[in-house]
C-alpha positions in Angstrom: 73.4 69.0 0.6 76.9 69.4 2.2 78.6 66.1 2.1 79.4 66.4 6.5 75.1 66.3 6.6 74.4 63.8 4.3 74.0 60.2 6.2 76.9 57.8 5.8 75.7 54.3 4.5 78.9 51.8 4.7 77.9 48.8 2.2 80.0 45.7 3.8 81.2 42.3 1.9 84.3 40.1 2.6 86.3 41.2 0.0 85.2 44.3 -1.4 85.8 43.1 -4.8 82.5 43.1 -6.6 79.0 43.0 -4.9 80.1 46.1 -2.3 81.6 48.4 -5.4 78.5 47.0 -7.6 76.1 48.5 -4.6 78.1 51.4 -3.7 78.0 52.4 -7.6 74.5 51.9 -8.0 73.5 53.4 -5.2 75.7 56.6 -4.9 74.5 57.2 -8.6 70.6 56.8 -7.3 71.0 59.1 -3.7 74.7 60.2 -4.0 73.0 63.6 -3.8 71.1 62.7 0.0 73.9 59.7 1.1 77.5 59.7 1.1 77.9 56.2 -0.1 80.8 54.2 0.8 81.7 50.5 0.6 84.7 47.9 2.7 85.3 44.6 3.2 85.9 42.8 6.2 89.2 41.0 4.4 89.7 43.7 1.2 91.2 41.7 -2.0 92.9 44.3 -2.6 91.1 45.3 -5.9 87.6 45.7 -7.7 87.2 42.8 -10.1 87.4 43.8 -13.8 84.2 42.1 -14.7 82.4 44.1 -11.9 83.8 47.3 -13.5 82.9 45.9 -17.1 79.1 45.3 -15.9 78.9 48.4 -14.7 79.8 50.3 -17.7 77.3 48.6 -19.1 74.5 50.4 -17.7 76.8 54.0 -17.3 77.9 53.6 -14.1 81.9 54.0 -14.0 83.2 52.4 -10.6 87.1 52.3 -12.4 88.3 54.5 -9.5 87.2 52.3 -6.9 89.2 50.9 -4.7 89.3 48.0 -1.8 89.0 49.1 1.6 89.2 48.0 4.8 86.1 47.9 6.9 87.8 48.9 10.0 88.9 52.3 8.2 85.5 53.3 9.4 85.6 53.0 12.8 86.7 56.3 13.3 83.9 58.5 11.5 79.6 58.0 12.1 77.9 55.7 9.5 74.3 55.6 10.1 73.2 52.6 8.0 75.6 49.8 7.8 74.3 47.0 4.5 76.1 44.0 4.4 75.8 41.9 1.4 77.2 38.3 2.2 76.8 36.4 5.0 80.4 36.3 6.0 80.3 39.9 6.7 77.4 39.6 8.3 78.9 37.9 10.9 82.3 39.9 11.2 80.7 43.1 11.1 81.4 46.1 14.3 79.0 48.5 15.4 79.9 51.8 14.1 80.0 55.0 15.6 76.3 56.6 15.2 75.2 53.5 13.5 71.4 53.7 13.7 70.6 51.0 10.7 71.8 47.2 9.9 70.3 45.4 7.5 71.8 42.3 5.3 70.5 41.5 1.7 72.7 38.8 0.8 74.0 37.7 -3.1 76.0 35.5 -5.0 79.0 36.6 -5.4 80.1 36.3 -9.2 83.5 36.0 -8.3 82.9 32.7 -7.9 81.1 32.2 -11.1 83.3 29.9 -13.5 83.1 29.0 -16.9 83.8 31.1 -20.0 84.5 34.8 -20.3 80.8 35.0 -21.9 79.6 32.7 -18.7 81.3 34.8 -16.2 79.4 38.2 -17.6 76.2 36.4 -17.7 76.0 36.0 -13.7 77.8 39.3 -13.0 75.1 40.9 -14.9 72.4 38.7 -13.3 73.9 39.5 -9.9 74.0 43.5 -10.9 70.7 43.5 -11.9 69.8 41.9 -8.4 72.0 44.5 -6.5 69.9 47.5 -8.9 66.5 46.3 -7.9 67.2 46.2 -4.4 69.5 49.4 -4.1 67.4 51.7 -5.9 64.0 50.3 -4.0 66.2 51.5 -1.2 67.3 54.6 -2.5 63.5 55.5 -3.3 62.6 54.9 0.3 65.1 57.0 1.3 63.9 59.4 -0.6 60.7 59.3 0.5 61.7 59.5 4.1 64.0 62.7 3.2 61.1 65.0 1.7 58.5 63.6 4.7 61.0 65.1 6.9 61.3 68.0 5.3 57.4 68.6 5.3 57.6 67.8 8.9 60.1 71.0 9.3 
């Protein structure tokens, strides 16, 4: 599928740090071949947090060449689906051009966790693992509703 037919889904949180890139990871590597997969933040940090990266290389998924973007960077270009994962976002979010989909699953963020460095993985993972279940129930619906659509053809 050419990437200018595949369905944009823009994954939102406030800072584009962790719970965006931990999303957009998972779920460009379970329907990056039907979705162009992006993620922003409504104000970017600036960077993906290390542990975020570190939790994802856990389960194979590199996200190292992330990087934080603006949510206003996609004004400009159709995004179907538009997923915010914090509430903050949630509430700042646009409508995009040829936005036909919202919908909000909200999670911690593990930015916030505190603690030790052993701590501070534990509820990165925990929120990963969250983020996984929910992306790739999504990605499988997705799915679904791409090969109905083809039998409808």
């Amino acid at each position: 599928m050419n990437l200018d037919t595949k369905p944009t889904v823009l994954i939102l949180c406030t800072g584009n740090s962790c719970r965006s890139h931990l999303a957009e990871g998972i779920l460009r590597a379970a329907a990056g071949d039907i979705l162009n997969v992006q993620s922003a933040g409504s104000k970017p940090a600036g960077y993906v947090h290390p542990l975020a990266i570190q939790v994802m290389q856990e389960i194979g998924l590199d996200i190292s060449s992330h990087h934080s973007k603006h949510m206003n960077d996609f004004l400009q270009q159709e995004v179907e689906t538009v997923v915010t994962v914090c509430g903050n976002a949630d509430q700042a979010c646009p409508m995009f051009p040829g936005q036909l989909n919202r919908h909000h699953w909200g999670f911690y963020d593990p930015a916030h966790a505190t603690g030790t460095d052993e701590e501070k993985l534990t509820v990165f993972r925990r929120v990963r693992d969250e983020i996984k279940m929910v992306f790739e129930a999504y990605a499988a619906g997705r799915r679904d509703e791409a090969k109905r659509l083809l039998k409808a053809v």
